[in-house]
PDB file of N, CA, C and O in Angstrom, chain B, residues numbered from 101:
ATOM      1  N   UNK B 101       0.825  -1.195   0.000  1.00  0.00           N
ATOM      2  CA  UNK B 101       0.000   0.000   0.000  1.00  0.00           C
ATOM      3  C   UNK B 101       0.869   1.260   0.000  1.00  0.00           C
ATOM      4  O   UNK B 101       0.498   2.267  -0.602  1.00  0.00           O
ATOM      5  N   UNK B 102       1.985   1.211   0.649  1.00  0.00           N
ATOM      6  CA  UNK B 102       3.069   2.261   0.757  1.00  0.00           C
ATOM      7  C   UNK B 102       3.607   3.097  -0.268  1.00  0.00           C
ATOM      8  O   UNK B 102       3.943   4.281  -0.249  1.00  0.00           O
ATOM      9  N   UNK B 103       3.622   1.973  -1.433  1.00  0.00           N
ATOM     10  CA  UNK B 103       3.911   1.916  -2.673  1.00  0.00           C
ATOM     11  C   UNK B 103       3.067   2.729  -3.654  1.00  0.00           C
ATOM     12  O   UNK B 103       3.371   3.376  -4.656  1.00  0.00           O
ATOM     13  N   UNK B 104       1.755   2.452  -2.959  1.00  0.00           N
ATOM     14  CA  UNK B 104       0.759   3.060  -4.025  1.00  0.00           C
ATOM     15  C   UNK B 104       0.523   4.342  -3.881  1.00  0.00           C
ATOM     16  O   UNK B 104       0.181   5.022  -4.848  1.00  0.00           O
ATOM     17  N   UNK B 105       0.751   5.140  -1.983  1.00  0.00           N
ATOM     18  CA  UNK B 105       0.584   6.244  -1.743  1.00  0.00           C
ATOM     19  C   UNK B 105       1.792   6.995  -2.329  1.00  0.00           C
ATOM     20  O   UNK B 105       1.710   8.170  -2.686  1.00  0.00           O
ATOM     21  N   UNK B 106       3.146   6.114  -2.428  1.00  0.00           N
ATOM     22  CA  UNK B 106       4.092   7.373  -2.599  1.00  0.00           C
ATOM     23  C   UNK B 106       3.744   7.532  -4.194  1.00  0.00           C
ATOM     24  O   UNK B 106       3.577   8.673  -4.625  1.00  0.00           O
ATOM     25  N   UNK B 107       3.638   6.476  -5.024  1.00  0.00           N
ATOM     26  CA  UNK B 107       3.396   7.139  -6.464  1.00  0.00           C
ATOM     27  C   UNK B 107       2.186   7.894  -6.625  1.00  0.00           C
ATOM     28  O   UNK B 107       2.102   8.293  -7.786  1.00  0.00           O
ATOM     29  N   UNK B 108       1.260   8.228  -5.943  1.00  0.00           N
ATOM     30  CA  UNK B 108       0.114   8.959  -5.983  1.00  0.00           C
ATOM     31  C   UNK B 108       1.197  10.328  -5.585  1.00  0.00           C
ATOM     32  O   UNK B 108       1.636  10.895  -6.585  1.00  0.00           O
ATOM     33  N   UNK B 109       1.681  10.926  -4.161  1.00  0.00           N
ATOM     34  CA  UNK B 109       2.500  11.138  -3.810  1.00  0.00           C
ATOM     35  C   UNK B 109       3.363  12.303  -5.201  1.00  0.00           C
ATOM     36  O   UNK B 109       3.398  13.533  -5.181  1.00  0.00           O
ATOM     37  N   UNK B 110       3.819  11.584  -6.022  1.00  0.00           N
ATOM     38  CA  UNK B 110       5.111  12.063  -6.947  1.00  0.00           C
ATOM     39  C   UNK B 110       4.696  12.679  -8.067  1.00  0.00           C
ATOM     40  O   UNK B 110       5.219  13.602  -8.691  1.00  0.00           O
ATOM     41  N   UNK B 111       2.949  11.625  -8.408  1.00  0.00           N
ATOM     42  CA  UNK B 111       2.737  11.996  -9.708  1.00  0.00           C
ATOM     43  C   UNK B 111       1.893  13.288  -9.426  1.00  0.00           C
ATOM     44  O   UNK B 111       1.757  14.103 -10.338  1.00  0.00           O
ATOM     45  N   UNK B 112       1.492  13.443  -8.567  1.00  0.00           N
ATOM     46  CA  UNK B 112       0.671  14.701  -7.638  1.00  0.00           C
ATOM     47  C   UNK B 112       1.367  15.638  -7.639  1.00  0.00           C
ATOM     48  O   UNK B 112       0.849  16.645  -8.121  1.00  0.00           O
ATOM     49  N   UNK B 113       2.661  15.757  -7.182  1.00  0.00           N
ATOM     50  CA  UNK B 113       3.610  17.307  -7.251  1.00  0.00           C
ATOM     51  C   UNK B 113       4.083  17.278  -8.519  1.00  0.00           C
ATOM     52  O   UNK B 113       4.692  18.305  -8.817  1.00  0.00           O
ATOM     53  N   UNK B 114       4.012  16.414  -9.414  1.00  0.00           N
ATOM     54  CA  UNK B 114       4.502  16.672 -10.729  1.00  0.00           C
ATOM     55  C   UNK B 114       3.386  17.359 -11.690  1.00  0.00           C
ATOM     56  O   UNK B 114       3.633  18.030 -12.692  1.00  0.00           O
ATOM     57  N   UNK B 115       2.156  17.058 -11.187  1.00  0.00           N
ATOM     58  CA  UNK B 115       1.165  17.247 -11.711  1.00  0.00           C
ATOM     59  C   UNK B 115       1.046  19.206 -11.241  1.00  0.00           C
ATOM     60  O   UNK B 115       0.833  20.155 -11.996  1.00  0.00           O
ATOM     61  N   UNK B 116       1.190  19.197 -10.339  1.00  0.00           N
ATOM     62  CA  UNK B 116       1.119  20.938  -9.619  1.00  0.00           C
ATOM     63  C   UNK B 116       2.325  21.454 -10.383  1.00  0.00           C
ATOM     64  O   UNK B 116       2.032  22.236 -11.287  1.00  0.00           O
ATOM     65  N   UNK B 117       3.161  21.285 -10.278  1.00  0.00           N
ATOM     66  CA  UNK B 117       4.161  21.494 -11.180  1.00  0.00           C
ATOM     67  C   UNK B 117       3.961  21.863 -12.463  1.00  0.00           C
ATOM     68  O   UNK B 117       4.253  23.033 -12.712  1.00  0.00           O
ATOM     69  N   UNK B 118       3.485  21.103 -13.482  1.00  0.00           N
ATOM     70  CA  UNK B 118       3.486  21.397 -14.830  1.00  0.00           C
ATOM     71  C   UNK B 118       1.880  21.961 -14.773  1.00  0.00           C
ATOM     72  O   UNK B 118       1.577  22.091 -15.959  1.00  0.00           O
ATOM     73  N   UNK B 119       1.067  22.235 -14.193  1.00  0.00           N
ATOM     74  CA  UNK B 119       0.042  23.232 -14.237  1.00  0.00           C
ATOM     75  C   UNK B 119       0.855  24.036 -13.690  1.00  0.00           C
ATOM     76  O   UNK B 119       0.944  24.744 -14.694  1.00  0.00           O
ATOM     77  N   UNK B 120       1.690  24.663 -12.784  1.00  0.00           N
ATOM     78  CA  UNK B 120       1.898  25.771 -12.499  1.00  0.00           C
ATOM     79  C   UNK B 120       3.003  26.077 -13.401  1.00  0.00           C
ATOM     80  O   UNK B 120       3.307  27.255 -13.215  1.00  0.00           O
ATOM     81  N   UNK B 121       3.832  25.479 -14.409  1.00  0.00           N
ATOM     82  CA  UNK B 121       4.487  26.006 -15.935  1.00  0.00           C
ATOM     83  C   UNK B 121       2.974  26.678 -16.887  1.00  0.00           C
ATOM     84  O   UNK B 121       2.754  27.777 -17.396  1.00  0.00           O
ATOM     85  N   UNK B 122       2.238  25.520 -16.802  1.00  0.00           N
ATOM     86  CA  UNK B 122       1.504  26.050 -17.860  1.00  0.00           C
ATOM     87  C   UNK B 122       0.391  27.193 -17.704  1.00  0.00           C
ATOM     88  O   UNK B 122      -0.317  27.532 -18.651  1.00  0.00           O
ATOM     89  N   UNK B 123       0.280  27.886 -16.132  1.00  0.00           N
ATOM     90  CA  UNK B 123      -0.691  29.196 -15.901  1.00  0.00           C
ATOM     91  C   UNK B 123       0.504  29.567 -16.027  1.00  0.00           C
ATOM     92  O   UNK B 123       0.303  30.299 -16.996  1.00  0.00           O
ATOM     93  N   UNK B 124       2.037  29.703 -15.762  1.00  0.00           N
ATOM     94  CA  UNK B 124       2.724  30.888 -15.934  1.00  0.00           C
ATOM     95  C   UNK B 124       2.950  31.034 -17.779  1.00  0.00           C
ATOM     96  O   UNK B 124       3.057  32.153 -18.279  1.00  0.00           O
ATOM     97  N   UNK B 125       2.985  30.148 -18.379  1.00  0.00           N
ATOM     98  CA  UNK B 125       2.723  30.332 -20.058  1.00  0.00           C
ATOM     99  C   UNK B 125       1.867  31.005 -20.085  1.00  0.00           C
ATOM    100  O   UNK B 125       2.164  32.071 -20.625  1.00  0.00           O
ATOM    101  N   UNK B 126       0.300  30.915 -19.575  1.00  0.00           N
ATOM    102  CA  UNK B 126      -0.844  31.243 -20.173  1.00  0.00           C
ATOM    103  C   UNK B 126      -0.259  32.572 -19.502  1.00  0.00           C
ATOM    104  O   UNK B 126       0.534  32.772 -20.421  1.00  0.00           O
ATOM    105  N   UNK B 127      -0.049  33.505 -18.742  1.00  0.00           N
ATOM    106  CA  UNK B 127      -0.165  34.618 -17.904  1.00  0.00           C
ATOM    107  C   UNK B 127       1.151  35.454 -19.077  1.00  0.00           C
ATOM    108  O   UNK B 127       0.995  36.625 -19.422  1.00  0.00           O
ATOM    109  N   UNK B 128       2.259  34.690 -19.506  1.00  0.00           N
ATOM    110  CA  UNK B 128       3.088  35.393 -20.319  1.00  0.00           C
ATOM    111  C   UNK B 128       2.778  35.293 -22.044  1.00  0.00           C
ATOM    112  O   UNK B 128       3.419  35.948 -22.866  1.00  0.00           O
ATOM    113  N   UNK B 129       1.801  34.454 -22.353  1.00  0.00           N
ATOM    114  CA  UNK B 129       1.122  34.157 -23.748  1.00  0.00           C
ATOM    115  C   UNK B 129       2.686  33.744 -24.360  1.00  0.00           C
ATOM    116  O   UNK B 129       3.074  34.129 -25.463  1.00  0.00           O
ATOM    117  N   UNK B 130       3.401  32.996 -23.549  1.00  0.00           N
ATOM    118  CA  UNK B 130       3.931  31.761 -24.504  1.00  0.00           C
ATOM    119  C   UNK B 130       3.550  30.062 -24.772  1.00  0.00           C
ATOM    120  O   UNK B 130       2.322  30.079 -24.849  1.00  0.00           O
ATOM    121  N   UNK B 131       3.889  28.982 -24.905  1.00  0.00           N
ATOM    122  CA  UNK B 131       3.677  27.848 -25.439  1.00  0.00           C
ATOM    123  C   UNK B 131       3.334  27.123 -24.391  1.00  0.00           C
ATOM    124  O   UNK B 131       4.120  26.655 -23.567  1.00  0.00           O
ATOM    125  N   UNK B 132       1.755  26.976 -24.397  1.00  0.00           N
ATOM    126  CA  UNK B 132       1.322  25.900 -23.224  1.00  0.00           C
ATOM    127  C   UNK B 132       1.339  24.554 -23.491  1.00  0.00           C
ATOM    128  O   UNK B 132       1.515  24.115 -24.628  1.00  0.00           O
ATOM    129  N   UNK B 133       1.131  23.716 -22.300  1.00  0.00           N
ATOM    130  CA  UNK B 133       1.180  22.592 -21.973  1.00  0.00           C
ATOM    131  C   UNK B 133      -0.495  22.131 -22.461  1.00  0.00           C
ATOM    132  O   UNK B 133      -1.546  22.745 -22.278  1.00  0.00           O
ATOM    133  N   UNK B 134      -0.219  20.690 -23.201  1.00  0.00           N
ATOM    134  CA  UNK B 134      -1.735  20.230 -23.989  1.00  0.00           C
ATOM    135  C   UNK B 134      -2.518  19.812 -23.306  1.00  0.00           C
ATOM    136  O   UNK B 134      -2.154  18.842 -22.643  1.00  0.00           O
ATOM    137  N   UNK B 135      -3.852  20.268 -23.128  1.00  0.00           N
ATOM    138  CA  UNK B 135      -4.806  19.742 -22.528  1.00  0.00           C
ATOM    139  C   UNK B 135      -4.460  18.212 -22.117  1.00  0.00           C
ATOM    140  O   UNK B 135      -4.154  17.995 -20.945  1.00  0.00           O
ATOM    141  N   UNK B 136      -4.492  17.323 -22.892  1.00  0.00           N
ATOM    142  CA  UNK B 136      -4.204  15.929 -23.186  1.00  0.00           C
ATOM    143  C   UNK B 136      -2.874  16.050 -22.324  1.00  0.00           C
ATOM    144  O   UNK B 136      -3.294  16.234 -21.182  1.00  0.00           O
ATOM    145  N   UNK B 137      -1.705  16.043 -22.290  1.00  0.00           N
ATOM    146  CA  UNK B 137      -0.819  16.231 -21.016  1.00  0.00           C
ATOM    147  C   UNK B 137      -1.147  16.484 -19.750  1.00  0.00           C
ATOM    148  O   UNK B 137      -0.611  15.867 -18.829  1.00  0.00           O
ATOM    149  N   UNK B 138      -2.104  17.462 -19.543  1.00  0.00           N
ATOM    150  CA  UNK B 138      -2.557  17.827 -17.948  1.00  0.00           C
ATOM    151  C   UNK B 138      -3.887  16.500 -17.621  1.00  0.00           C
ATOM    152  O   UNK B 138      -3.959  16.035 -16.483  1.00  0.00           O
ATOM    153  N   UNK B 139      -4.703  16.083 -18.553  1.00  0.00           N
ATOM    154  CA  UNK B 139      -5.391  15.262 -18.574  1.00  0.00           C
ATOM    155  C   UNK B 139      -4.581  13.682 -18.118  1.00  0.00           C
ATOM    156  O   UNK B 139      -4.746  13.047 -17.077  1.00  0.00           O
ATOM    157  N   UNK B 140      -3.868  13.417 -19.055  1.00  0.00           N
ATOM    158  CA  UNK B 140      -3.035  12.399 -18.448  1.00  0.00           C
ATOM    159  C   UNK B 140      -2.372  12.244 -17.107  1.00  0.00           C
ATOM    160  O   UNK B 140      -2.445  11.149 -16.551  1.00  0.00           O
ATOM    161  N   UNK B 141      -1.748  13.216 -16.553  1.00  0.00           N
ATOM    162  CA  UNK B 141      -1.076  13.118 -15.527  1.00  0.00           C
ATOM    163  C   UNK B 141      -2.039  12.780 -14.370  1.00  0.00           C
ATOM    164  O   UNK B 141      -1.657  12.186 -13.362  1.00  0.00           O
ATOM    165  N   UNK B 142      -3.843  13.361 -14.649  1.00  0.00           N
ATOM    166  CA  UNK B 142      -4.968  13.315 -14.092  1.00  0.00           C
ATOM    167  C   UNK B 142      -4.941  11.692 -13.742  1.00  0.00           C
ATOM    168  O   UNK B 142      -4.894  11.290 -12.580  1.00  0.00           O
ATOM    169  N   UNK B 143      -4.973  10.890 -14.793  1.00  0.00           N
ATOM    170  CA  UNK B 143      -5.405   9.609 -14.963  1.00  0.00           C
ATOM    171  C   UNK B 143      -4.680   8.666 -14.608  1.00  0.00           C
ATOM    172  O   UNK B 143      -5.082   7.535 -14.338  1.00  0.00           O
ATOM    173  N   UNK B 144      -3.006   9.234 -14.562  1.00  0.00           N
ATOM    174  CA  UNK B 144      -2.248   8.099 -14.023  1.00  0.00           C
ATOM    175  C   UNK B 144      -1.988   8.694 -12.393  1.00  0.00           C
ATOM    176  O   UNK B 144      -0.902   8.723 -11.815  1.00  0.00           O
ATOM    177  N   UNK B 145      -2.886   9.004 -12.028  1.00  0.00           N
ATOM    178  CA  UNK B 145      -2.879   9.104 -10.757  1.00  0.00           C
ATOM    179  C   UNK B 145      -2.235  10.781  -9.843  1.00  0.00           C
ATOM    180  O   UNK B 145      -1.858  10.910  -8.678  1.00  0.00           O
ATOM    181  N   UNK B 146      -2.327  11.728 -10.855  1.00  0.00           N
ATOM    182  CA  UNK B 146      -1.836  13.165 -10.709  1.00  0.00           C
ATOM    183  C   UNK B 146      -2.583  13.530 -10.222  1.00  0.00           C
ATOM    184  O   UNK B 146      -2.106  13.910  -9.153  1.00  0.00           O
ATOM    185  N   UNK B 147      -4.518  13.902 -10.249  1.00  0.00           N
ATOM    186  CA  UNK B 147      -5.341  14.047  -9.924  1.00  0.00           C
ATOM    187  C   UNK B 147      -5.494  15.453  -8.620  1.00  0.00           C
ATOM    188  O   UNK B 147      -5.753  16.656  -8.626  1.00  0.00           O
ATOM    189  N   UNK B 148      -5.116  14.281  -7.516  1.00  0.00           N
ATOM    190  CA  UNK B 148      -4.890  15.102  -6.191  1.00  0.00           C
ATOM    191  C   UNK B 148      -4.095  16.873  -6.331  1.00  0.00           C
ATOM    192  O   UNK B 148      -4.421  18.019  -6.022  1.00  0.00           O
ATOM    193  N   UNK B 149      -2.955  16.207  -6.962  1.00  0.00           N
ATOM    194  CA  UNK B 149      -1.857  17.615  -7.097  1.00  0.00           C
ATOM    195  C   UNK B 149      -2.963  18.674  -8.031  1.00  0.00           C
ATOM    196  O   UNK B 149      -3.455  19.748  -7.683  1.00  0.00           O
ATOM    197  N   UNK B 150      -3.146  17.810  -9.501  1.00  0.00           N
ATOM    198  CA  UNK B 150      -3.735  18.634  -9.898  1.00  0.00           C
ATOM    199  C   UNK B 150      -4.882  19.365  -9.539  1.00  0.00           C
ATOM    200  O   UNK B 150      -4.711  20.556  -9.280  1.00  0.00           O
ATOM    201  N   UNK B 151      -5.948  18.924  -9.473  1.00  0.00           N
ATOM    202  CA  UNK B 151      -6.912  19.717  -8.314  1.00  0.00           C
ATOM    203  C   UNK B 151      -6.475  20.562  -7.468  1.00  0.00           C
ATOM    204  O   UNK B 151      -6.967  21.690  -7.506  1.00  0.00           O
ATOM    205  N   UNK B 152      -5.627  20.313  -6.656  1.00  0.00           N
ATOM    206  CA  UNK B 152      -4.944  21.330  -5.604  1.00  0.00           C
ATOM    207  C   UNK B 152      -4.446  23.072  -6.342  1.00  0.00           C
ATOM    208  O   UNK B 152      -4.725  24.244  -6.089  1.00  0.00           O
ATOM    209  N   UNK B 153      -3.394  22.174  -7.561  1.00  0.00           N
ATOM    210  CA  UNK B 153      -3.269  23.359  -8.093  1.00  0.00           C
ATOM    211  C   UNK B 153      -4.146  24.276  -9.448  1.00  0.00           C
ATOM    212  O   UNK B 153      -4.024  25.368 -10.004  1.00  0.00           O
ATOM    213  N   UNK B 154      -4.925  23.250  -9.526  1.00  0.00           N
ATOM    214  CA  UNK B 154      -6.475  24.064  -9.862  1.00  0.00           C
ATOM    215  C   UNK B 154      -6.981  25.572  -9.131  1.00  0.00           C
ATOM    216  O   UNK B 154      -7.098  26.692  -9.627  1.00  0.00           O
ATOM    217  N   UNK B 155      -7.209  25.088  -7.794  1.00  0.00           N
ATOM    218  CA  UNK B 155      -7.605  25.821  -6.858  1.00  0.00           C
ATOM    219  C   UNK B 155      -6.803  27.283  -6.387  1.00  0.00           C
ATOM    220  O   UNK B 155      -7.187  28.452  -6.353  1.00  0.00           O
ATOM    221  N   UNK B 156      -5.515  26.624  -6.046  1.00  0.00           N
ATOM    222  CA  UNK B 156      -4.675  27.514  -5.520  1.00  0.00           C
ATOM    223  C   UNK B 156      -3.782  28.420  -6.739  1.00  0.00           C
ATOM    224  O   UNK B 156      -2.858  29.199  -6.505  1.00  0.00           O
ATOM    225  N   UNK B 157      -4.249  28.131  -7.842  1.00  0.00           N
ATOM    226  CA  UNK B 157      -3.220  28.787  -9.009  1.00  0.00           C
ATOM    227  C   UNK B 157      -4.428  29.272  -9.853  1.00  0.00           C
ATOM    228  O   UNK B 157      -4.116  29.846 -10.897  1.00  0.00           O
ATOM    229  N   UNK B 158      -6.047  29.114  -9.528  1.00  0.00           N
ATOM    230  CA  UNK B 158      -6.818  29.405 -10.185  1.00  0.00           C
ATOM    231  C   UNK B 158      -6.707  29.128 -11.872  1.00  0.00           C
ATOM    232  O   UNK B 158      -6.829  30.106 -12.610  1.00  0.00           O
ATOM    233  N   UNK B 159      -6.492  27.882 -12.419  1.00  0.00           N
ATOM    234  CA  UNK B 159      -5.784  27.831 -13.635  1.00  0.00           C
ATOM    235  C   UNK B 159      -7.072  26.518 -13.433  1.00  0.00           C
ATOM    236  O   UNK B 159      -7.507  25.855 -12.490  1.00  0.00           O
ATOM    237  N   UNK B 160      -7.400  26.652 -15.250  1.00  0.00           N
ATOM    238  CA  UNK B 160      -8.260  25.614 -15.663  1.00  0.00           C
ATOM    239  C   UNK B 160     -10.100  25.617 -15.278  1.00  0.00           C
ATOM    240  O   UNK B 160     -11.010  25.125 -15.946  1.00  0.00           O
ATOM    241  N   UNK B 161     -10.151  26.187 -14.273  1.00  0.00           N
ATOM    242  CA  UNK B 161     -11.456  26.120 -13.200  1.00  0.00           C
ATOM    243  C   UNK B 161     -12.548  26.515 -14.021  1.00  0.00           C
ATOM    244  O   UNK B 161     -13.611  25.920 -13.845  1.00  0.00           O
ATOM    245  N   UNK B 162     -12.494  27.307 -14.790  1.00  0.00           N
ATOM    246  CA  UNK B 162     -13.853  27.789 -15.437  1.00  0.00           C
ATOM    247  C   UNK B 162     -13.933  27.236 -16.741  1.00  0.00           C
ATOM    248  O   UNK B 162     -15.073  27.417 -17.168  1.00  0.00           O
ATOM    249  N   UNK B 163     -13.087  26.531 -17.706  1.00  0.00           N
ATOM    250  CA  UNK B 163     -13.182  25.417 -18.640  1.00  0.00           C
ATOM    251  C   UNK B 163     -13.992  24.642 -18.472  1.00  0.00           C
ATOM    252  O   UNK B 163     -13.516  23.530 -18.244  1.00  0.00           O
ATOM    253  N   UNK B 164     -15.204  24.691 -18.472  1.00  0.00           N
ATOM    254  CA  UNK B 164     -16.625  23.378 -18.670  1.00  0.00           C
ATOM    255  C   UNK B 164     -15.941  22.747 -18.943  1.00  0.00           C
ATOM    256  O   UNK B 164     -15.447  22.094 -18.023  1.00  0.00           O
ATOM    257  N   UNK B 165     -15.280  22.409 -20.758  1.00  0.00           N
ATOM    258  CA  UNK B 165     -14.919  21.227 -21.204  1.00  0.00           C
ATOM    259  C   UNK B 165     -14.053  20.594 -20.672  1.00  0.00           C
ATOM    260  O   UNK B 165     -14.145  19.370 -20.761  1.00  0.00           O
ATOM    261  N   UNK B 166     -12.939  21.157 -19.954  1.00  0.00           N
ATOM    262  CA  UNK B 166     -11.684  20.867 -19.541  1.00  0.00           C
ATOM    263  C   UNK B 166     -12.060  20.397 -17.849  1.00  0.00           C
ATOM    264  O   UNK B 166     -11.338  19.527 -17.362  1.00  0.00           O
ATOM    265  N   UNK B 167     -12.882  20.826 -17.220  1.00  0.00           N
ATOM    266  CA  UNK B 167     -13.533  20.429 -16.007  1.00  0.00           C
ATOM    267  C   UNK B 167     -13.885  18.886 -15.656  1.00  0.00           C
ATOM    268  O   UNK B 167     -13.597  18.128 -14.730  1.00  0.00           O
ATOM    269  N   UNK B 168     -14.849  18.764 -17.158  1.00  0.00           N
ATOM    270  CA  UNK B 168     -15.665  17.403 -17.542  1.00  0.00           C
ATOM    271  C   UNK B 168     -14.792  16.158 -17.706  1.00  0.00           C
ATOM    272  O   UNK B 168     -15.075  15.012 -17.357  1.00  0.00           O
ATOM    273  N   UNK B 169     -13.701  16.588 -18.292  1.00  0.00           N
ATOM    274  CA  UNK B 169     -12.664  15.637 -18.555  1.00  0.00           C
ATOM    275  C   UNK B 169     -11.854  15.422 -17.667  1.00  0.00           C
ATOM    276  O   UNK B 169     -11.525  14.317 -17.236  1.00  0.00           O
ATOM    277  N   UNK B 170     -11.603  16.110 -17.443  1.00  0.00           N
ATOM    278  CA  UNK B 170     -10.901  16.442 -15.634  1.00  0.00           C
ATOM    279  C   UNK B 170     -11.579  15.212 -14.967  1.00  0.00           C
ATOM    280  O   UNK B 170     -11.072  14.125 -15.244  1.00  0.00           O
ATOM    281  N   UNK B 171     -12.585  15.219 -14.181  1.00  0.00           N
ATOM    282  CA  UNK B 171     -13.114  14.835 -13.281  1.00  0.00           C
ATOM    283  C   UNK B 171     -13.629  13.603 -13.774  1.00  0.00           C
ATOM    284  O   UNK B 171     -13.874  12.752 -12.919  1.00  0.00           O
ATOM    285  N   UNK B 172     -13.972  13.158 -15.642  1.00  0.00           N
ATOM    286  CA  UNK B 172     -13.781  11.793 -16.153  1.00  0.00           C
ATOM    287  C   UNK B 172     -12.397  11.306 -15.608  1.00  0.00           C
ATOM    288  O   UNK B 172     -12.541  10.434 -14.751  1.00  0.00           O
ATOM    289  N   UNK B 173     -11.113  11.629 -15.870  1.00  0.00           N
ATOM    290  CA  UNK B 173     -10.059  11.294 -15.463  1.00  0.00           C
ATOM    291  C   UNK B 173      -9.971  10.441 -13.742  1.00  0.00           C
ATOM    292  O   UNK B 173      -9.531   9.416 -13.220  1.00  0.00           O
ATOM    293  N   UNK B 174     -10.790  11.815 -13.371  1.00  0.00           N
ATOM    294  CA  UNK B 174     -10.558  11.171 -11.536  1.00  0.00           C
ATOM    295  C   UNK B 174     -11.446  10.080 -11.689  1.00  0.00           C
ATOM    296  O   UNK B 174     -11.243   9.415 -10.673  1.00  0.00           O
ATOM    297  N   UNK B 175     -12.025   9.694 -12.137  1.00  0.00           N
ATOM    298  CA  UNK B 175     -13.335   8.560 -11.918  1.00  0.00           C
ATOM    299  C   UNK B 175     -12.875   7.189 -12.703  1.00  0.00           C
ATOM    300  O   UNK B 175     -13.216   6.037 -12.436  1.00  0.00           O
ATOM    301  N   UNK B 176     -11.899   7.700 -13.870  1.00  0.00           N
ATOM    302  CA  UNK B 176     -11.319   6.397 -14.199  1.00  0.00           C
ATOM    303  C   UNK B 176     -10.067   5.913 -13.767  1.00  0.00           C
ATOM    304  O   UNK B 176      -9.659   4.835 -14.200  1.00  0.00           O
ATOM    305  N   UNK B 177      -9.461   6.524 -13.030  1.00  0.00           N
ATOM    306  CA  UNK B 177      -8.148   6.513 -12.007  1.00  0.00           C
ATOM    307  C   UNK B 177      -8.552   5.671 -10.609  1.00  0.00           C
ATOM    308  O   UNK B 177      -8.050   4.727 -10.000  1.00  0.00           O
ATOM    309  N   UNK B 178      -9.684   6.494 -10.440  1.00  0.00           N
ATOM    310  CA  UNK B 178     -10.331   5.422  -8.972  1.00  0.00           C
ATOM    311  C   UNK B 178     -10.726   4.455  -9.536  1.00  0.00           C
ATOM    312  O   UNK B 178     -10.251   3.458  -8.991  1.00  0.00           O
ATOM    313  N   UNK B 179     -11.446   4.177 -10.471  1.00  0.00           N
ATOM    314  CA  UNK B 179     -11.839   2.783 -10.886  1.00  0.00           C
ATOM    315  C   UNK B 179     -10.931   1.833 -10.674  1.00  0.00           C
ATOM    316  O   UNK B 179     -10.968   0.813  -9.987  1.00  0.00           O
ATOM    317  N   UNK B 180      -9.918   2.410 -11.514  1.00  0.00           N
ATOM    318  CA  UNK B 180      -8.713   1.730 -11.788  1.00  0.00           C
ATOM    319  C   UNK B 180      -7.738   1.403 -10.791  1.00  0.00           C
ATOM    320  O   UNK B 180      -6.860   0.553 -10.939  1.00  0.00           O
ATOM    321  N   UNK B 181      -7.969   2.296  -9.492  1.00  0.00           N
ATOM    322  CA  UNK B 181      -7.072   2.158  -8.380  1.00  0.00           C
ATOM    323  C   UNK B 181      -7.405   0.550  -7.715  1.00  0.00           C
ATOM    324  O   UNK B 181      -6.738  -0.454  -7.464  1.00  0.00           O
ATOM    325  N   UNK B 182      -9.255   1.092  -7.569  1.00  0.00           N
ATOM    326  CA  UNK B 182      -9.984   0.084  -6.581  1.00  0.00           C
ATOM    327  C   UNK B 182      -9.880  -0.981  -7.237  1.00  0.00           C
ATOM    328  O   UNK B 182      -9.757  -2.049  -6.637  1.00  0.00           O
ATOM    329  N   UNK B 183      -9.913  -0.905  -8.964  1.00  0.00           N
ATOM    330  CA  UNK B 183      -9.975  -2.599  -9.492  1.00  0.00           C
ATOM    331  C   UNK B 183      -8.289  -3.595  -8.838  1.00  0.00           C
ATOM    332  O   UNK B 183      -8.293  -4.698  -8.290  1.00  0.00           O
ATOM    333  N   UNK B 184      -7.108  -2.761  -9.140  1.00  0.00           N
ATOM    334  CA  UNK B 184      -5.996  -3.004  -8.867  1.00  0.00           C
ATOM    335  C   UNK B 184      -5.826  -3.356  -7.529  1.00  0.00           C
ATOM    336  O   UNK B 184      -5.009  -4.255  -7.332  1.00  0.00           O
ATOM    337  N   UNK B 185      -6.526  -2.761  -6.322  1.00  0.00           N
ATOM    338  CA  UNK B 185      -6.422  -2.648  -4.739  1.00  0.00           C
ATOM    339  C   UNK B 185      -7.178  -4.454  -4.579  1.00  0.00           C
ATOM    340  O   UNK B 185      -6.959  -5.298  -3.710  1.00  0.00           O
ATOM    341  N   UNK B 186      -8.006  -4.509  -5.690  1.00  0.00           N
ATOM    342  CA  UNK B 186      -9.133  -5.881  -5.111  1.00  0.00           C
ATOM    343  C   UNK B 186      -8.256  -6.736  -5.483  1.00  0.00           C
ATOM    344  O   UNK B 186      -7.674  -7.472  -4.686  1.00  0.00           O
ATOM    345  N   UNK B 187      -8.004  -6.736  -7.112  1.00  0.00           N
ATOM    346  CA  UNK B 187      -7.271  -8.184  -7.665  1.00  0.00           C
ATOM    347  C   UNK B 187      -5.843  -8.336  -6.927  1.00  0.00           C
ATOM    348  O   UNK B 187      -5.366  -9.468  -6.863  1.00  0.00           O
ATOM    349  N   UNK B 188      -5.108  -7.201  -6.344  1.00  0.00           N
ATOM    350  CA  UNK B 188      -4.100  -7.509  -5.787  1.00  0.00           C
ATOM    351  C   UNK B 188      -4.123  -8.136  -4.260  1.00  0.00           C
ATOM    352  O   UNK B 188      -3.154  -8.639  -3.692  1.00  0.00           O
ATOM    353  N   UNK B 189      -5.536  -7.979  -3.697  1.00  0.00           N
ATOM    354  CA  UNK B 189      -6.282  -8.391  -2.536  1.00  0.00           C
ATOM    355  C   UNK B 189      -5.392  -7.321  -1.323  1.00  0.00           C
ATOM    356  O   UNK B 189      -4.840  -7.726  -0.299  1.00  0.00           O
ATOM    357  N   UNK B 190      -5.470  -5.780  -1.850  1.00  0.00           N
ATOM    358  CA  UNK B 190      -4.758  -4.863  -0.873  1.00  0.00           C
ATOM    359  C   UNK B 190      -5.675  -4.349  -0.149  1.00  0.00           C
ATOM    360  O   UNK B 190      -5.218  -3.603   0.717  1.00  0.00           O
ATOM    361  N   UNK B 191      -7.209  -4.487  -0.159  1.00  0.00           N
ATOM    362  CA  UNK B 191      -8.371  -4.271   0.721  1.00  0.00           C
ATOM    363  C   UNK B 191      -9.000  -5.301   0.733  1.00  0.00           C
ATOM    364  O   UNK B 191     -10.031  -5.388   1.400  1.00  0.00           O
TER     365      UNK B 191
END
């Protein structure tokens, strides 16, 4: 289980991280980071970070579309956590 929190953990500050490159792009109107990149990092388990720095960097939040997908991401990440947590018999 240790295992699973620290990579949640890594991919989470990596995830705050490259949203907080890509509001400082958007704020200087140079070359952002692809939807589909911030989406991914969502899905392999970035989620947490990202959300966080949703909030606190105000970046992304009012994107309906980008919201929707967002939060598809968190729902197929948990799926995917809990399917992995059962077959590995870690709950």
């Amino acid at each position: 289980m240790i295992p699973i929190v620290a990579f949640y953990a890594v991919v989470s500050i990596l995830a705050y991280i490259i949203y907080a490159i890509d509001k400082k792009a958007a704020i200087k109107n140079r070359r952002r980071v692809s939807e589909k990149s911030l989406h991914l990092l969502g899905v392999l388990g970035g989620w947490p970070g990202a959300l966080l720095a949703q909030q606190r960097l105000r970046h992304k939040t009012r994107k309906t579309a980008f919201q929707m997908t967002f939060w598809l991401t968190v729902i197929l990440n948990l799926a995917c956590a809990g399917w992995l947590m059962v077959s590995l018999s870690l709950i």
